[in-house]
N, C-alpha and C positions, 0 to 999 in steps of 0.2 A: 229173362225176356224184358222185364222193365229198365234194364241196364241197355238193352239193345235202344229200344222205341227211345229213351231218352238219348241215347247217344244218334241215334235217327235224328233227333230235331238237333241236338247241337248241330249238328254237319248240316243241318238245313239252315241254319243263320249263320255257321259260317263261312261255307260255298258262297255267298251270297258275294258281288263286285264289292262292293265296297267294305265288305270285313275279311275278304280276300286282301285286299292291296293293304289295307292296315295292317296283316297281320305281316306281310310282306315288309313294309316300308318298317314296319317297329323292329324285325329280325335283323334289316340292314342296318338301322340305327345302331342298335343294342349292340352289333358285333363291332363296330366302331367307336364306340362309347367305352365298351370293356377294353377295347384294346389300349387305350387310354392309360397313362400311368396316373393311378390317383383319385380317377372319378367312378368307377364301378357303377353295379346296377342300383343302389340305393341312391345315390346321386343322381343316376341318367335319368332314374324312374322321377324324383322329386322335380329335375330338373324341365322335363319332359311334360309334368301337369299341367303349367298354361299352357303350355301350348293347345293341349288338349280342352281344354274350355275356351280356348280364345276362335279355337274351328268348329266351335258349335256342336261335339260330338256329342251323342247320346250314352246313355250307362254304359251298355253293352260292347261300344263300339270303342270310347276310350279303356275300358278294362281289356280288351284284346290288343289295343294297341299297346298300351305299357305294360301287359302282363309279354307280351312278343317282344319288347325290349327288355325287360327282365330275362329273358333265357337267353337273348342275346348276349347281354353283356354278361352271362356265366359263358358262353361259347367263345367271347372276344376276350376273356381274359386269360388267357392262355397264351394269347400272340406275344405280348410284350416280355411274359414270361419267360417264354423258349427262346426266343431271337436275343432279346438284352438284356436278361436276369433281371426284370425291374417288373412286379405282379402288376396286372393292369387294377385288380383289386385282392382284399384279404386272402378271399378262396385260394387265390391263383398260387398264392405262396408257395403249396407244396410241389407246385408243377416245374418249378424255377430247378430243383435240389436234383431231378436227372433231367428235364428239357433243354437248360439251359448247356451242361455237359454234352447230350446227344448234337444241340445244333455246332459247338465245337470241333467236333469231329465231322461237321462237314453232313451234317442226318438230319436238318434244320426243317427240307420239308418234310422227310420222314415222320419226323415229330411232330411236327401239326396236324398232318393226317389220322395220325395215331389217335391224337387227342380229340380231333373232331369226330373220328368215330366213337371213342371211347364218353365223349359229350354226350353222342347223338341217342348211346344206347341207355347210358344214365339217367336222361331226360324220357327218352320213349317211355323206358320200362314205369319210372316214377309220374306219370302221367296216368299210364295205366292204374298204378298204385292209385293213385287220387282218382280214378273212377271206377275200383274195384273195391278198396281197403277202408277209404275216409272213414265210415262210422269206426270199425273195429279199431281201427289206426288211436282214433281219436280218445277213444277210451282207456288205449294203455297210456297217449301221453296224459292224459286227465290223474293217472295213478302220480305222476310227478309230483312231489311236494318239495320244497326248500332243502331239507335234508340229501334226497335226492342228486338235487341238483349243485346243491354243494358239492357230494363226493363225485358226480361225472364232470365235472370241470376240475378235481382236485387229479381224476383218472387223468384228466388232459395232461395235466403238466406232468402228473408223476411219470409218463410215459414216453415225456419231451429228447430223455439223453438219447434214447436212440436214434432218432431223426436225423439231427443235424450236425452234432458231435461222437467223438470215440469215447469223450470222459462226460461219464455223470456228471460229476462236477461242477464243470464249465457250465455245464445244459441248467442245473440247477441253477449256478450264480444268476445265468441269463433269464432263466424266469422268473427267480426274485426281484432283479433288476426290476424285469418288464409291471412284476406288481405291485413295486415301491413305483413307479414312475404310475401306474394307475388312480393311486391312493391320493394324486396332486389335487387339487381342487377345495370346493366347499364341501362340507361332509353332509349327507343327504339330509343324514337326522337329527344332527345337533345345529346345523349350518354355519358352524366355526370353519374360518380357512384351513388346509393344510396342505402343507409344506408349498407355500406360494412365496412365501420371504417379503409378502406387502405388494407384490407385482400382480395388478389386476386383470392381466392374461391371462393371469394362470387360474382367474378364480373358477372358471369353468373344464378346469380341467385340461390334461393335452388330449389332442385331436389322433387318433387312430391311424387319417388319414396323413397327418403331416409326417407322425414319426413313420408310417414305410415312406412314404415317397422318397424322406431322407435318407433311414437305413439302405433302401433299397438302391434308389436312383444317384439320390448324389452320392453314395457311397461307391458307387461305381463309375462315378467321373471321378472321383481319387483313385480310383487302383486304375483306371483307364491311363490317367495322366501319368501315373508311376511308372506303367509299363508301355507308355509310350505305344499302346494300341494292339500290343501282340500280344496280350494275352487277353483278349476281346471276341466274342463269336462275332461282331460286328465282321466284318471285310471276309470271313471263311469263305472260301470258296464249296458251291452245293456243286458232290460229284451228280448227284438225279435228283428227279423228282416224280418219279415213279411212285405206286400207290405200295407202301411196303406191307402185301396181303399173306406174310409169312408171322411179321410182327402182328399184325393181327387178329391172327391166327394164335398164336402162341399166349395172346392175354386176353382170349375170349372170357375162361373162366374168371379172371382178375377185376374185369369190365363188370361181369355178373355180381361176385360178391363185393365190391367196391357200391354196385350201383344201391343192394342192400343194407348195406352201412349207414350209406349216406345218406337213404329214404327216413331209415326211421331216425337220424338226427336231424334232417329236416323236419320231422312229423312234432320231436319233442320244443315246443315255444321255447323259444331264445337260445338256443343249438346255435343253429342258424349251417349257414352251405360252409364256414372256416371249421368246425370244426367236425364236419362230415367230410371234410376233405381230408383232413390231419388225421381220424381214425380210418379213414379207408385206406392210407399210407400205411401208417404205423402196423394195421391187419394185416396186408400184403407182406409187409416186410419181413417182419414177424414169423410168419408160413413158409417165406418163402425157400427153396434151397440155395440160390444163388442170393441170399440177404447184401453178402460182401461187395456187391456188384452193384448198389444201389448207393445213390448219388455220382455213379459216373458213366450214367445217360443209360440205363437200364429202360427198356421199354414199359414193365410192366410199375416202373415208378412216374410215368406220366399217364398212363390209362387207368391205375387207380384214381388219385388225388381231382383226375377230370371227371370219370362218371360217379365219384364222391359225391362231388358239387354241386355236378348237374342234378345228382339224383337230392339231394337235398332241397336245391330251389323245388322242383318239384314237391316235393314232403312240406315244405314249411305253407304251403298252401291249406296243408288238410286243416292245420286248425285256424286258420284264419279263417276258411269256410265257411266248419264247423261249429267252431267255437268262440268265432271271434276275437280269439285270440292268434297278434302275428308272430309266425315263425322265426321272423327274420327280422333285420332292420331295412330288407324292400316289402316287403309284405306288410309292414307296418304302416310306409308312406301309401300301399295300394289299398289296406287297411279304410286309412284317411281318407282316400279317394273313393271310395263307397258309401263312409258314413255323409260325405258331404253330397252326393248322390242319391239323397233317402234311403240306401240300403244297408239294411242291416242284416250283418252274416251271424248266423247262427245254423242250428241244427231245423227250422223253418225255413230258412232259405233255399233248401231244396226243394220245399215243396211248394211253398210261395211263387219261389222267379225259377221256376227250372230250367226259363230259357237262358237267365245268365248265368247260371252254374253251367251246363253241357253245352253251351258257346262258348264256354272258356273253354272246357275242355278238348271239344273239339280244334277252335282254333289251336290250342298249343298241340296238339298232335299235327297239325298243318305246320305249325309252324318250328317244329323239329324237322319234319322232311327239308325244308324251305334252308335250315341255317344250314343244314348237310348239304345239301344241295349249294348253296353259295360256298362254303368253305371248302370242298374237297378242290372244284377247280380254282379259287382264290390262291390255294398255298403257291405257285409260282408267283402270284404278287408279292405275297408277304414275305418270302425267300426272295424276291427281286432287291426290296428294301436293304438286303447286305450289301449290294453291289453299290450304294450311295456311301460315299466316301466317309469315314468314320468319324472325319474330326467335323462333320459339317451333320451328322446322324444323332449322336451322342448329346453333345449340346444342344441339337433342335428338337430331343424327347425331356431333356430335362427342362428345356425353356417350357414348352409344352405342360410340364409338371409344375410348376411354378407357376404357371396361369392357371393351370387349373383350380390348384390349392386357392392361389389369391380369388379367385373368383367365385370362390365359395364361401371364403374366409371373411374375407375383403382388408385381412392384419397381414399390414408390414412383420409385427411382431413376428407371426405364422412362418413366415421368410425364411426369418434368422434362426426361429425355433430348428427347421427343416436344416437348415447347412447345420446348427448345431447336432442335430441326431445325425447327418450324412458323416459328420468329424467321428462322433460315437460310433456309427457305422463300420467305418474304418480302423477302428483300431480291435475295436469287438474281433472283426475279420483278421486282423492281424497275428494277435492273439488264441486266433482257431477256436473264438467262441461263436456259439452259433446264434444272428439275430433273429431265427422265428419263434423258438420262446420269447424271446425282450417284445415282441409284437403279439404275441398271442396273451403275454402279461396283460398288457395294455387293455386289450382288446377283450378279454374275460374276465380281468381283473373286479372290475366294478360289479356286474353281475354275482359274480364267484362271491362277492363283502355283502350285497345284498341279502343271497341265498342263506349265508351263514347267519344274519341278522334276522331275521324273520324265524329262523329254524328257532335261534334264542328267544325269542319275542314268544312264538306258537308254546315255545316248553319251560316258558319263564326262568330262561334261566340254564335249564339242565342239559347238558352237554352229550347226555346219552341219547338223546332224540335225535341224534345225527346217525345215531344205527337204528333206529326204531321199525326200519321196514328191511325186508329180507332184499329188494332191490339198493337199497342203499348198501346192506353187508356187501352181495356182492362186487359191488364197485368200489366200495373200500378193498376190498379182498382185491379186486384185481388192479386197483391202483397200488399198495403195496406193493404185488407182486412185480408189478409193472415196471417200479422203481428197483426195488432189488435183484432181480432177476437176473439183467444186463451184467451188476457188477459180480455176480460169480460165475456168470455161463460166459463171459467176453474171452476170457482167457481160454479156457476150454476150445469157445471155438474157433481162436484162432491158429491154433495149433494144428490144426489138418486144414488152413488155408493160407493160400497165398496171400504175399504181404499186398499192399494198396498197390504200388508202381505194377505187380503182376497183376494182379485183378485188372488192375487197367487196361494193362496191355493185353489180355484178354479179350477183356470185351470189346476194344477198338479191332482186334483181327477177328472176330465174331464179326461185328457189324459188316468190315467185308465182305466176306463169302457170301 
């Protein structure tokens, strides 16, 4: 009953005109902002805070407004994915490996809608979560310690070969890559350069943001240019855009446990929605019977990795809440924007400001109907987007990308960095290595060096304190297995399946019917 009454007053300050149109205006922002290649919702949200003080907004009113661009730009970053293989941010990444394949054949809108409902259900459900679970939530991520989280980011990568590649290997090379390229910068604790070579660019390290834009996007103005445009989803022709309630249908359950994945890596601080996305892949995958059929535009490999995500931003809320600790790297700048608000989150802040806790939540349950409701009839616009001629489309997302970067950046440097990873990009691709370990390196790298440093620090020293809780075993245990697994069941199973060209052609006369 007290879940009720409080949810009774959220919906009474957020019905209200004017946290209506905010939460409105921040959902249209936010889908336009993710769709963005480059800028994501830590950006939009950062980006988006003067404005918010500069209109006089009050606590309540600017936290609905960027907390509504926040889901947004998890909802908008899907578009750039599917349509041009290029993430509109990290999350988005795993959406690219069958979206981007599905809109090829010509299933572009298909795929958007897929995802927007497979968003909308990640977000519902984890909304719920944050107004049903928070305390319980809060106290297993509280069990987290260093060790911990050492082994769930070591689970990350050891898990990596099957994603993106057929050989371990390769997948390996690519995540060493990505954690030697992490390792650039000043060292946190001694504050000695390393591996900067004297160049004072580098002494803060590389940017997360520059190497996908380059992996991503300008790596795909080289194989554009190579193939002279035909091997491009750019210009495909969409046979419909019909709302396809069969594929729907068919990843309801994938949507559900995807959306569970992704909650409680949102829920665990510094997870964050990338890699609630890459486990709710990898799970799917994993279980699924048609495994073989995934990266070439498998439905139920864009309905995971999207209500992953979704359900993650949602989770990374609880301890921000809760505990004042952020989820994420936008929850940290929404974070900021409370303390500088005199609010302070904590396990009192419920009972303190109840109206900003259940206005939040209420808004964001407004404001999931709201993004669904814009995106399902959008997808003919953003499918209209192919029919703009490729060689004038391609260059004006990357110019796009390149202003975005530089106007965050404000380094020429940052430029040249970006064409240099788009060059690495491509050859990576050539080579049939796969770039989203080299990115999730990056990207976890520094965290994953902290984790293990503090573990040393806590055990002075002693190396067994990296098993010292039964949660840590078993994420050792299942990262191991995670790792070796592949290389003695691959063989096995590919012997009662069809080679790749048939899979394919499978599922392209599948998507017919």
């Amino acid at each position: 009953m007290d879940i009720l009454s409080n949810l009774a007053l959220g919906f009474s300050i957020a019905l209200t005109p004017t946290t209506l149109f905010l939460a409105i205006v921040g959902c249209f922002l936010g889908t336009i902002i993710g769709a963005l290649p480059g800028l994501g919702p830590s950006n939009g949200v950062a980006l988006l805070i003067p404005i918010s003080f500069t209109l006089g907004l009050d606590a309540m009113s600017a936290l609905v407004l960027l907390t509504s661009v926040y889901y947004g730009c998890m909802y908008g970053g899907r578009i750039s994915s599917i349509l041009l293989n290029i993430p509109g941010d990290e999350p988005a990444m795993m959406t690219t490996l069958d979206g981007y394949p599905m809109a090829r054949k010509g299933r572009a809108g298909d795929a958007l809608v897929i995802s927007a409902v497979a968003s909308f259900v990640g977000a519902f459900l984890a909304t719920v979560g944050l107004m049903v679970m928070s305390p319980l939530l809060a106290r297993v991520a509280f069990q987290f310690g260093p060790a911990e989280y050492f082994a769930l980011y070591l689970l990350a990568f050891c898990t990596l070969g099957g994603l993106g590649s057929n050989n371990q290997a390769k997948a390996a090379l690519a995540a060493a890559l990505g954690l030697g390229l992490a390792m650039v910068g000043l060292d946190k604790t001694t504050g000695m350069p390393r591996f900067t070579y004297g160049e004072l660019h580098l002494m803060d390290g590389i940017d997360f943001l520059v190497a996908i834009v380059g992996l991503f996007a300008v790596s795909e103005i080289f194989f554009f240019i190579e193939s002279h445009g035909k091997n491009s989803a750019i210009g495909v022709k969409i046979e419909s855009n019909r709302i396809p309630w069969k594929d729907i249908w068919l990843t309801r359950w994938t949507m559900l446990r995807a959306t569970v994945i992704g909650f409680i890596a949102g829920v665990l601080p510094g997870a964050g929605a990338s890699l609630g996305s890459f486990l709710a892949y990898a799970g799917e995958k994993a279980i699924a019977k048609d495994k073989h059929t995934f990266g070439t535009g498998n439905p139920k490999g864009i309905a995971a990795p999207e209500a992953g995500n979704n359900a993650a931003a949602g989770g990374a809320l609880i301890p921000m809440l809760t505990l004042g600790v952020p989820g994420s790297g936008t929850t940290a700048v929404l974070l900021a924007l409370l303390l500088t608000l005199n609010i302070t989150p904590g396990p009192l802040l419920f009972t303190e400001r109840p109206e900003i806790v259940w206005g939040l939540i209420a808004s964001l349950f407004i404001g999931n109907f709201v993004l669904l409701i814009l995106n399902i009839p959008m997808v003919k616009i953003f499918v209209h987007i192919l029919s703009v001629p490729s060689y004038i489309l391609l260059p004006g997302v990357t110019m796009i990308a390149f202003v975005g970067i530089f106007s965050l950046t404000g380094s020429s440097f940052d430029m040249l960095m970006m064409v240099g990873f788009g060059a690495l990009g491509y050859i990576l691709r050539k080579l049939d290595i796969p770039t989203v370990p080299v990115i999730l390196g990056i990207l976890l790298g520094n965290q994953m060096e902290d984790n293990l440093r503090r573990a040393m620090v806590l055990s002075d020293g002693d190396w067994t304190y990296l098993f010292s809780s039964g949660i840590a075993i078993g994420l050792w245990t299942a990262a191991v297995l995670g790792f070796l697994a592949p290389i003695f069941l691959r063989r096995f199973l590919k012997k009662p399946l069809p080679d790749s060209e048939t899979a394919a052609a499978d599922v392209a006369a599948a998507d017919k019917d």
